[in-house]
C-alpha positions as CSV (number, residue, x, y, z in Angstrom):
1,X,96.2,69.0,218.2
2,X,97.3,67.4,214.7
3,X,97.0,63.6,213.8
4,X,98.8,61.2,211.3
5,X,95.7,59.0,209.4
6,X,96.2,56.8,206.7
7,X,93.2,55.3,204.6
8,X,93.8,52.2,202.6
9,X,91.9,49.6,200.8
10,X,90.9,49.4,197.5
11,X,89.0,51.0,194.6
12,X,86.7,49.1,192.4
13,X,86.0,50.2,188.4
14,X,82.0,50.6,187.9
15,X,83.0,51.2,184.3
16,X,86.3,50.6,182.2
17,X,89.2,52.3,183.4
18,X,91.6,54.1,180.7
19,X,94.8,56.0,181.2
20,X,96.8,57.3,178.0
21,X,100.2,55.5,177.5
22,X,102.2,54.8,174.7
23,X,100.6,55.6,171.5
24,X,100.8,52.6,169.0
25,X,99.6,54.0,165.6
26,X,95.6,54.5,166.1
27,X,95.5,52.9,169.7
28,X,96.2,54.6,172.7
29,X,97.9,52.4,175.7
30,X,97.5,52.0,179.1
31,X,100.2,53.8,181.0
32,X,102.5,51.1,182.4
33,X,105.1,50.5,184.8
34,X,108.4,48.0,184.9
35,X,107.7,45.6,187.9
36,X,110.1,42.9,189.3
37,X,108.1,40.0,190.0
38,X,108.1,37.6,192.7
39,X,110.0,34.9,190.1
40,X,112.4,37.1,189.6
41,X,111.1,38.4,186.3
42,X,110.1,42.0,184.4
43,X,107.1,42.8,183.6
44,X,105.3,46.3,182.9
45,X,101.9,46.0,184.5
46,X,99.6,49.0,184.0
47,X,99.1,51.4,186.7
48,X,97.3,54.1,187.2
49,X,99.4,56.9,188.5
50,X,99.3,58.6,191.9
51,X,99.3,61.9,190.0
52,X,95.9,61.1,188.3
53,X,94.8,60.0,192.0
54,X,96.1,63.2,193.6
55,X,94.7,65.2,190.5
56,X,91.2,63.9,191.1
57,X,91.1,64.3,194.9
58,X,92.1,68.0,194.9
59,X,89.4,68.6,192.4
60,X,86.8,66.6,194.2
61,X,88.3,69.2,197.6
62,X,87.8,72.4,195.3
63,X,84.3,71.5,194.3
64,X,83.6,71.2,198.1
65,X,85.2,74.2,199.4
66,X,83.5,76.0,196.6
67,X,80.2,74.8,197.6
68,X,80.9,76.9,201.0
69,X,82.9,79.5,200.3
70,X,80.5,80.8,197.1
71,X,83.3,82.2,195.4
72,X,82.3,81.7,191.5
73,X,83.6,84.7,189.2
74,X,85.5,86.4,192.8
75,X,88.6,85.1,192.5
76,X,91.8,85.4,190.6
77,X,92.8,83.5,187.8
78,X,96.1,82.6,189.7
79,X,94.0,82.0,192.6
80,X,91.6,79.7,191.2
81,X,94.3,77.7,189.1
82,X,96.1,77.3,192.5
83,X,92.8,75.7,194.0
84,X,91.8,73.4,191.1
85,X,95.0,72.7,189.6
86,X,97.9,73.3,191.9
87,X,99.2,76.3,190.6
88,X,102.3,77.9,189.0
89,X,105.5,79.3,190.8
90,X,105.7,82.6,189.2
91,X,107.5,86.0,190.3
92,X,104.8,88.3,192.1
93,X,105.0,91.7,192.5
94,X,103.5,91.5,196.4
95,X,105.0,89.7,199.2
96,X,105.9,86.1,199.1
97,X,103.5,83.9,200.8
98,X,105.1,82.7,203.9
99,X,105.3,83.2,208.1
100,X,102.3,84.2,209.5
101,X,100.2,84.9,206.2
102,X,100.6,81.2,204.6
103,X,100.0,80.1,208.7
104,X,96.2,81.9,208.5
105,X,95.8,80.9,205.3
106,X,95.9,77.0,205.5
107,X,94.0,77.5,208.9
108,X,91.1,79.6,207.0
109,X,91.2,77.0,203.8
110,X,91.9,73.4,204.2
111,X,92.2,72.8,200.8
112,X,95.5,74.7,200.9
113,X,95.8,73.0,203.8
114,X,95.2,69.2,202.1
115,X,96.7,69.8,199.3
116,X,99.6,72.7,198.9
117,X,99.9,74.3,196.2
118,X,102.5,76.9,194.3
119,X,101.2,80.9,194.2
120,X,102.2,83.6,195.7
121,X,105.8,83.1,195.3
122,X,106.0,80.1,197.0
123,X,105.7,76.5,197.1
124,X,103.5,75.8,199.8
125,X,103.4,72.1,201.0
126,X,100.5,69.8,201.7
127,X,99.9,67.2,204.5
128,X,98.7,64.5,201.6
129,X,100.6,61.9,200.2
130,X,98.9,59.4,198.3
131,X,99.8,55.9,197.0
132,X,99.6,54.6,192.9
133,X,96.5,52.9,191.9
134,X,97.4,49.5,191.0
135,X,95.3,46.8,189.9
136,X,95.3,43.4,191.7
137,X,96.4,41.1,189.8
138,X,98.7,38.0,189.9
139,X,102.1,40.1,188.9
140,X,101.9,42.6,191.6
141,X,100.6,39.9,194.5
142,X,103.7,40.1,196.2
143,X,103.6,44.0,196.6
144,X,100.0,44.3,198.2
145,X,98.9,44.0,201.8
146,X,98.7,40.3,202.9
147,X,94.8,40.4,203.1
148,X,94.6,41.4,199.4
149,X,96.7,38.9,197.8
150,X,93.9,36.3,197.5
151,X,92.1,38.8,194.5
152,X,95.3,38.8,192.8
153,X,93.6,35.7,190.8
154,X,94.1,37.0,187.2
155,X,97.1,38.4,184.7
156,X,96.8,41.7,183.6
157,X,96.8,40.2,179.9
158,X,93.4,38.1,181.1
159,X,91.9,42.0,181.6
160,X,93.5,43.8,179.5
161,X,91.0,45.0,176.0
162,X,91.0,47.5,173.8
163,X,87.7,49.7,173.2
164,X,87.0,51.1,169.5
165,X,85.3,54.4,168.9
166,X,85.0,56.6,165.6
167,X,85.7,60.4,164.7
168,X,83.6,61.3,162.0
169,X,84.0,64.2,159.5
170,X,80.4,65.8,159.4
171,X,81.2,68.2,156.6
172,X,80.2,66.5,153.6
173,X,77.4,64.2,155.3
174,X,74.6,66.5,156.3
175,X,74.1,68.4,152.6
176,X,76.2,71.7,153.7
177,X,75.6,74.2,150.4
178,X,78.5,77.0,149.8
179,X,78.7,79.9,146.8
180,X,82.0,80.1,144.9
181,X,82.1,82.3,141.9
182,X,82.1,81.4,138.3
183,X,84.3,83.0,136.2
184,X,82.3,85.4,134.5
185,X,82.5,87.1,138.6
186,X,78.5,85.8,139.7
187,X,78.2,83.4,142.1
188,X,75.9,79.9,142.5
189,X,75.1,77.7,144.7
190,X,77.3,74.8,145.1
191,X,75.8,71.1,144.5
192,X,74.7,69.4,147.8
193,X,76.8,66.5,148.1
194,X,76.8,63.3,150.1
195,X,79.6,61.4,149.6
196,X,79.6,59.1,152.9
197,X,81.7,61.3,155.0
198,X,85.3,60.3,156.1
199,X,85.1,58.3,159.4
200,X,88.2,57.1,161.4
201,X,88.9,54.4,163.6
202,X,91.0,54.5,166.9
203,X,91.3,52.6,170.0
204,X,91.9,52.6,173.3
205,X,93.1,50.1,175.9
206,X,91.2,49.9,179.2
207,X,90.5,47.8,182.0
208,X,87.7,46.5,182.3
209,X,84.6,47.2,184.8
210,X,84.9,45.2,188.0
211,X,88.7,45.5,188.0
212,X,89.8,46.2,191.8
213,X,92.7,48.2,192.4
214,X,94.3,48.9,196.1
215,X,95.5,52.3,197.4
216,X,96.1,54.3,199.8
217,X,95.8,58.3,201.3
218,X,98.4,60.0,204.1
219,X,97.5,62.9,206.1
220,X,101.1,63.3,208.0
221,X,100.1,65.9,211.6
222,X,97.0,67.5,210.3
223,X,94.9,69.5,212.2
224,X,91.4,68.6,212.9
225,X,90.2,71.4,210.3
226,X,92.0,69.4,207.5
227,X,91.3,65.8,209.2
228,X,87.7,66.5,208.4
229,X,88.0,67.9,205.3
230,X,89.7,64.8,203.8
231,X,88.1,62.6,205.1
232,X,84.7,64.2,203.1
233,X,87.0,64.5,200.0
234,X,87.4,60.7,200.0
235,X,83.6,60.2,200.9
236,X,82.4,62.8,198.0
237,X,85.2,61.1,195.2
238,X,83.8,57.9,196.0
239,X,80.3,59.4,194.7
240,X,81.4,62.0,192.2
241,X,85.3,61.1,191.6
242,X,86.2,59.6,188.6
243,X,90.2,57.9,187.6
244,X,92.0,57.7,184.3
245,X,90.8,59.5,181.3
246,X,88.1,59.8,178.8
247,X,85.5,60.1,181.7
248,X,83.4,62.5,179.3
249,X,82.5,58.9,177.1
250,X,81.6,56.6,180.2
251,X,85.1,55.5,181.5
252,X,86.6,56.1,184.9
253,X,83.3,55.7,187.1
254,X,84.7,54.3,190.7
255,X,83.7,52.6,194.0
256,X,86.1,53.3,197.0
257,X,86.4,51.0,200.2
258,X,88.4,52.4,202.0
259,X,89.4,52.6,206.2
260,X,91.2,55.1,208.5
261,X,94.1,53.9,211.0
262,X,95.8,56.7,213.3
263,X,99.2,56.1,213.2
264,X,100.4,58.9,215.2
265,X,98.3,61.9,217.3
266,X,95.2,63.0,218.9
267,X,92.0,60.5,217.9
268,X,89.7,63.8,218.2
269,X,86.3,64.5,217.2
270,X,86.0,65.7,213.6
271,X,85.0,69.4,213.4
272,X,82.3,71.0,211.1
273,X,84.8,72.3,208.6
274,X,81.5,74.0,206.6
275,X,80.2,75.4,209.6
276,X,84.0,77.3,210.2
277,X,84.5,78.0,206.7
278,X,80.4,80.1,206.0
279,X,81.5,81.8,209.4
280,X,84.9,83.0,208.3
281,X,84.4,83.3,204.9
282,X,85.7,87.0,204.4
283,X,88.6,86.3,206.6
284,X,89.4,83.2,203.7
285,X,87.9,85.4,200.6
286,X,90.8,87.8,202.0
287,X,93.5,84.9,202.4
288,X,93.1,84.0,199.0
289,X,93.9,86.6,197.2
290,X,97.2,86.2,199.0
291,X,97.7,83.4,195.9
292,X,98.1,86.0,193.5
């Protein structure tokens, strides 16, 4: 039995949300898009992209099915890189991934499943599309489902900011000594010097915390296995996901909302997908190194 689901709704920034653009001397951009607007206008809003969304979902899936599986330091480079990141297609000197084999594999490991990925001499397709995440505001109102279009109630250039942080040289600012040699062939101590340091300004341009953004997630005829799966990918990126970049210095923290509709199917009960994955688990160690 397989199902079509699609979750929509929005996703809220807990802190500012950046994603690299055009680089204007020092200060980075937002990405942005050209948009017609509902007056007939062009505008380039800033979106974030559906690539970044995908990205962060499949990693979010990866640190789950590793949780199960146990699998750190037991698999391929290839294999892993096809897991976290999507893979390569590369020649391989084993059979191509396809018929039966790629069948057992994406019903062993619904992360291939979810997501596809390209090993094994093949491109292997996933049941997820995803939407772009763009932010509600008054230039895209006309693009978003009815029931959003009343928190389209500010321009992007209300929101729009740009954050300032420095890169500083250390070298010269915490008394680092050397030797060089004289010219007589001895060598001394250099002087300890502190002359300030060289410290650089850039910037960034972000949106800020509290920005809502609508989106939305597409499992076309998935089994149950993968149903499940997904649908604790999305719980676990609301928690631990992040969008945009620069999450390492506080931006990109999210809040999902939401909801599931069956568009097409079986409404089923949701299996344990950990449960099937510790029981087979050399059956899926095994189907893995199929990515190679």
């Amino acid at each position: 039995m397989t199902a079509t689901i699609r979750w929509s709704g929005t996703v809220t920034a807990v802190s500012s949300i950046a994603h690299g653009g055009q680089q204007l001397g020092t200060t980075t951009l937002l990405r942005r898009e050209k948009m017609l607007l509902a007056d007939g206008r062009i505008d380039y809003v800033p979106v974030i992209s559906g690539n970044t969304f995908r990205g962060w979902l499949r990693r979010v899936g990866e640190d789950l099915l590793r949780e199960q599986l146990r699998y750190n330091g037991q698999l391929s480079l290839t294999a892993a890189h096809a897991l976290r990141g999507g893979g390569a297609l590369a020649k391989t000197s084993g059979r191509a991934l396809a018929g039966q084999r790629l069948a057992t594999l994406r019903s062993l490991v619904p992360q291939i499943g979810v997501f596809g990925c390209a090993a094994g001499g093949s491109v292997v397709n996933g049941c997820l599309q995803v939407g772009k995440v763009v932010p509600l505001v008054t230039e895209v109102a006309h693009t978003v489902p009815v029931h959003l279009r009343n928190r389209c109630t500010h321009s992007h250039f209300d929101l729009l900011q740009v954050e300032t942080f420095a890169r500083q040289d250390d070298t010269d600012t915490h008394a680092f000594a050397g030797r060089h040699q004289t010219p007589d062939g001895s060598t001394e101590e250099d002087a300890l010097v502190d002359d300030g340091g060289r410290q650089m300004f850039y910037g960034v341009e972000t949106l800020p915390a509290g920005t809502e953004f609508h989106t939305w997630a597409l499992l076309t005829w998935a089994s149950p296995l993968e149903v499940a799966f997904f649908t604790d990918v999305l719980h676990a990126f609301g928690s631990r996901g992040r969008l945009g970049g620069r999450i390492g210095s506080g931006h990109g923290v999210i809040r999902t909302d939401l909801t599931p509709e069956l568009l097409a199917g079986d409404d089923t009960d949701l299996v344990d997908w950990r449960t099937h994955l510790r029981d087979n688990r050399d059956q899926a160690m095994e189907a893995l190194t199929w990515l190679t």
